[in-house]
N, C-alpha and C positions, 0 to 999 in steps of 0.2 A: 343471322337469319337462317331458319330451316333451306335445304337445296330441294328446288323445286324439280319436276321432270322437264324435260325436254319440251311437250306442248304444254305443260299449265300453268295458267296465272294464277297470279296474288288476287284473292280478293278481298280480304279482312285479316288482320291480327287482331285478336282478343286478349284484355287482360280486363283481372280483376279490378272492382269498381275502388276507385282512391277514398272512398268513405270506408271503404273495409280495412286498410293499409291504418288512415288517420284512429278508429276509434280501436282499432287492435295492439293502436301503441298506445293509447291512453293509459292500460295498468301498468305498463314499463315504467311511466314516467312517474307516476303517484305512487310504487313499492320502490323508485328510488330517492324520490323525495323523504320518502319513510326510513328509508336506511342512515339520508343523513341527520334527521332531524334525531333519529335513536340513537347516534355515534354522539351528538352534542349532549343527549341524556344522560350515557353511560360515562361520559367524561365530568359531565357536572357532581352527576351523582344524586341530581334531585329533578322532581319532576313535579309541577304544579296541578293539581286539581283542584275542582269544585267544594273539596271540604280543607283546602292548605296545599300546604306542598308537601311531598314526599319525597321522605330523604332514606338514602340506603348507600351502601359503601361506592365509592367511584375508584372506577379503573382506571389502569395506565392508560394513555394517551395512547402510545406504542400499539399495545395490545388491542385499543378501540378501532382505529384509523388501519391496522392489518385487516380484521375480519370487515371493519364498513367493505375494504377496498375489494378482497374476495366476494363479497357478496355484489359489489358493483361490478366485477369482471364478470360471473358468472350471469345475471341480471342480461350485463352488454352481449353476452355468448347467445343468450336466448333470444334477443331483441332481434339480432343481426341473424338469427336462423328465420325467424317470422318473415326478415324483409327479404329474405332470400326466396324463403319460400313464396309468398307475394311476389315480385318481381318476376320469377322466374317460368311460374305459371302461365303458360299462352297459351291459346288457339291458334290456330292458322286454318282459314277458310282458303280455300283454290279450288280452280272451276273442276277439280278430279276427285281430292279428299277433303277432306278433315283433320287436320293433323292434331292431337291433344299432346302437349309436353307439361307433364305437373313432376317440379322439382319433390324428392322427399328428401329430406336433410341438404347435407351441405354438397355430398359426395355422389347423391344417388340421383338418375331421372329415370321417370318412364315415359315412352313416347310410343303414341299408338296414334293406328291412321285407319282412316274408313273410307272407303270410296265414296262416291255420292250417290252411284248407282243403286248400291246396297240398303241405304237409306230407308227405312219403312215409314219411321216415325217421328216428328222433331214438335216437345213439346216444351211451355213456357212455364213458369210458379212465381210467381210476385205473392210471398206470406209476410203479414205485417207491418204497421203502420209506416215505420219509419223506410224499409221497401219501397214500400208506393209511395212514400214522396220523393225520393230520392232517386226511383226507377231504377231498384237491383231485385234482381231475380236469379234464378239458374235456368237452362238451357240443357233439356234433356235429348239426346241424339240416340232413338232406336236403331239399331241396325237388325239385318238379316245374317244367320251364321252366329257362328259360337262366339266370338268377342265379345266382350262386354260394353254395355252402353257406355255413350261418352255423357258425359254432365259438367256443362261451365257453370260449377258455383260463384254465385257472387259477383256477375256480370251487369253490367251498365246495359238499359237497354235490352234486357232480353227477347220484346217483340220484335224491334229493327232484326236482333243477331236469326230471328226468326226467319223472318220476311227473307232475308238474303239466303241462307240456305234453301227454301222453299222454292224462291229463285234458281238457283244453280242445279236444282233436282229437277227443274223442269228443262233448264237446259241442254240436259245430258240425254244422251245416245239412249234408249230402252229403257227410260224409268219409267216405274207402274203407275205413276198417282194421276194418269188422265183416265183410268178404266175405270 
């Protein structure tokens, strides 16, 4: 877990909604289903269609089952960067910041914090069927000052993550949003 300061609590961790993790592995799985079924091709050497079968010279085994296996390593390299990336992706809501940690690769993170004081603007996006029935959205966090908005893509709940910042902005020592 992120180290908080001295006064502030935890009030939410965020991550991405597990609808996004499930259908982002779906082509992993169908281009490695394809890998093996084209290693059983290239080894038979024939391949059935709608007007017969086609036949064309077959390869070593050896030579088939090496590149199937490179292509499944490289395949597993990308899968495990996605889940990384997925996983590693959080929020952290506390009653002071904002804290965004989005993993890029395997070796890199950025981690950016916004006070809550600073806060101007915190808006919601639900686009698309399958969205609203599942309730993922992103979560846009204006700030005041040169940093760059924060945005939780692909959040579960984006009204709730709403509501509770909206909350903690009223909380705080000198925020504008009663003027």
């Amino acid at each position: 877990m992120f180290n908080l300061g001295e006064r502030e609590r935890h009030i939410k961790t965020i991550r991405r909604h597990w609808l996004v993790l499930f259908i982002g592995t779906l082509p992993f799985a169908l281009i490695a289903y394809l890998i093996l079924l084209l290693q059983e091709v290239f080894i038979a050497g024939a391949i059935a269609t709608p007007f017969g079968n086609a036949l064309f010279t077959a390869l070593p085994e050896n030579f088939v089952y090496a590149g199937g296996s490179l292509l499944l390593l490289f395949l597993w390299l990308t899968l495990m960067h996605f889940v990384t990336d997925f996983y590693l992706d959080t929020w952290i809501i506390s009653n002071e910041r904002i804290i965004g940690i989005l993993q890029q690769g395997f070796f890199r993170r950025r981690v950016n914090s916004f006070r809550i004081e600073r806060i101007q603007d915190v808006q919601t996006s639900v686009k698309g069927v399958f969205p609203t029935l599942f309730n993922i959205g992103n979560v846009h966090v204006q700030t005041a000052g040169d940093n760059k908005d924060l945005i939780m893509h692909t959040v579960g709940n984006p009204h709730k993550i709403r509501q509770v910042i909206m909350k903690e902005i009223k909380k705080s020592p000198g925020h504008l949003h009663d003027v």
